[in-house]
Steps between C-alpha positions, in 0.01 A plus 500: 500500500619803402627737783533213759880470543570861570158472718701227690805658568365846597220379752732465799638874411177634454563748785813570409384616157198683617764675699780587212227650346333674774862693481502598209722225312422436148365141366836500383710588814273242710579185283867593490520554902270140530744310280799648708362405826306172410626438182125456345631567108146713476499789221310820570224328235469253774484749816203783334289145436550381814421869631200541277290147528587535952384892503144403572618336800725745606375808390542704230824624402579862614530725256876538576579147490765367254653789432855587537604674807615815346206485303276449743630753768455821259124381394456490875666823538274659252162360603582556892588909359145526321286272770628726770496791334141474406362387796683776714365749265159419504553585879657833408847458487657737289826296388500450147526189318885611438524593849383133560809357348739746628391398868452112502805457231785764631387598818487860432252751670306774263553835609166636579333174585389431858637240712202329512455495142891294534354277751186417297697374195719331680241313757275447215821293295534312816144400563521371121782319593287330807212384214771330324592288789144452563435346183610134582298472817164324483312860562558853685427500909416836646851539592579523145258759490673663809853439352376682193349805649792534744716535180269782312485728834817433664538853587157570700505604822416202767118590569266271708175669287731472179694161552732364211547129419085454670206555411354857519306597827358832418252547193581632220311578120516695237329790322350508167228702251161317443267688285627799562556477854794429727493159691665336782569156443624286803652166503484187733436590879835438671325203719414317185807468310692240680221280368450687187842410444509117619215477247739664188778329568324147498320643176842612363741214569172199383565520158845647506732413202186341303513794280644386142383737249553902479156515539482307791787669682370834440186358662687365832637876520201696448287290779807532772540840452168635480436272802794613727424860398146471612615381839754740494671308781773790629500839578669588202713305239205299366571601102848406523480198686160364284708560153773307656335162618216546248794405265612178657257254321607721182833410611477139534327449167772580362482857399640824608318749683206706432583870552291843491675754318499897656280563154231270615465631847193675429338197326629261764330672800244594336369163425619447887290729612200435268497119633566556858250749464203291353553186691513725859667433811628147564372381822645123678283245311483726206591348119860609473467595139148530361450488132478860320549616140820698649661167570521465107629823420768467798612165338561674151702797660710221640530312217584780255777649741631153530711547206721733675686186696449265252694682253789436685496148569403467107826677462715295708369148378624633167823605614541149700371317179748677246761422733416152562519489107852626477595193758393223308 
């Protein structure tokens, strides 16, 4: 049967590859290190089968899987520069895009730029850093959540009303225009969202990594974050860390992060708004995210600003492939 000698020899190193790859090596650079240490005489044909008819099992392959190191460290560099970038400016930071780069990359500060607007960049790089790890585990606790929002508002002042790395315990909402008038919109009462939350988290982590399709995985991130926005679960920090873990079953099918460009601020709170706004105030036994035509037009948004981290990875499987080319 075709297949079934490679199959054979690379069962007992199954973790071993999963792990190669996991850092980055190349189809090519695994078989080579395999045949060194266990002298398997595998080809990288034999390795990206073996990789491709066990990913089911394991999981889909992340998005920077396979790739060569170098490669793979600079398409990190660049989505981690544009994911944090984005996100921090949909809060209001003012650092540009360019700014971004300059920060994470050199480790310069940007005359005229706050040191808060520093701190958010680089606690925002670090709490992407934390998904990655989280991305093996079987699903995200509510210290991950903790872990995460510790990381985004590392520099707040230690406040029993405002408390960072726990859940809020002081309401908190938001104000919008309805028909011409100004509205308060609250979230979850404080008291509920320890259960609120229980209640997301088994929602989020039961079908976690089922997501195969774009479609699908655009799906998995619009429920989890308009869910954990609803709640709005701390005192502040909620955007940041929702865009963050809303991406991990994006992540684990395989694909890079969905981000919300500057541009499409507007549009993306909007639609925010216009859902939390319809469906009302989540109470403790509430649906977590009740069906609305907004869901639908969220989805798109996401779908069409995709593109901005998928060029990237688009651009470094061709760069791996034309190398891999040159090599044989």
């Amino acid at each position: 049967m075709p297949g079934k000698p490679f199959q054979s020899k690379l069962n007992p190193h199954g973790d071993e590859v999963f792990a190669l790859l996991d850092a980055g090596r190349s189809f090519r650079q695994v078989a080579e290190q395999l045949n060194r240490s266990h002298g398997l005489g595998v080809t990288h044909n034999a390795v990206f089968s073996f990789a491709k008819s066990h990913r089911k099992r394991r999981g889909a392959r992340l998005f920077f899987e396979g790739l060569s190191p170098d490669i793979r460290d600079q398409m990190l560099k660049q989505i981690a520069a544009v994911w944090t970038h984005d996100s921090t400016a949909i809060e209001g930071n003012t650092l540009t895009l360019g700014d971004t780069v300059k920060v994470l990359e050199l480790g310069l500060t940007i005359s005229g730029k706050s040191l808060r607007e520093h701190q958010e960049v680089y606690g925002h790089a670090r709490a992407i850093d934390g998904v990655y790890r989280m991305l093996r585990q079987p699903g995200v606790t509510e210290e991950d959540l903790f872990a995460l929002h510790r990381a985004v508002m590392q520099l707040s002042a230690v406040d029993a009303l405002n408390p960072v790395g726990d859940w809020k315990q002081s309401y908190n909402g938001t104000t919008g225009v309805v028909n011409g008038q100004v509205v308060f919109m609250e979230y979850a009462d404080p008291v509920d969202v320890p259960h609120l939350m229980k209640r997301w988290i088994g929602d989020f982590n039961a079908p976690l990594g089922e997501a195969r399709q774009p479609e699908e995985a655009v799906g998995a991130f619009v429920r989890a974050h308009l869910g954990f926005v609803r709640i709005h679960p701390f005192f502040d920090g909620n955007g940041r860390v929702a865009r963050l873990v809303a991406n991990i079953p994006v992540l684990r099918s395989g694909y890079p992060p969905i981000t919300i460009p500057l541009e499409r601020r507007g549009d993306y709170i909007d639609l925010l708004w216009e859902y939390e706004n319809a469906v009302g105030k989540i109470r403790r036994d509430d649906p977590l995210v009740p069906p609305h035509p907004a869901i639908g037009r969220f989805a798109a948004l996401m779908q069409t600003e995709w593109q901005r981290t998928l060029t990237p990875v688009e651009e470094a499987r061709r760069r791996e492939a034309e190398r891999q080319s040159k090599m044989m």
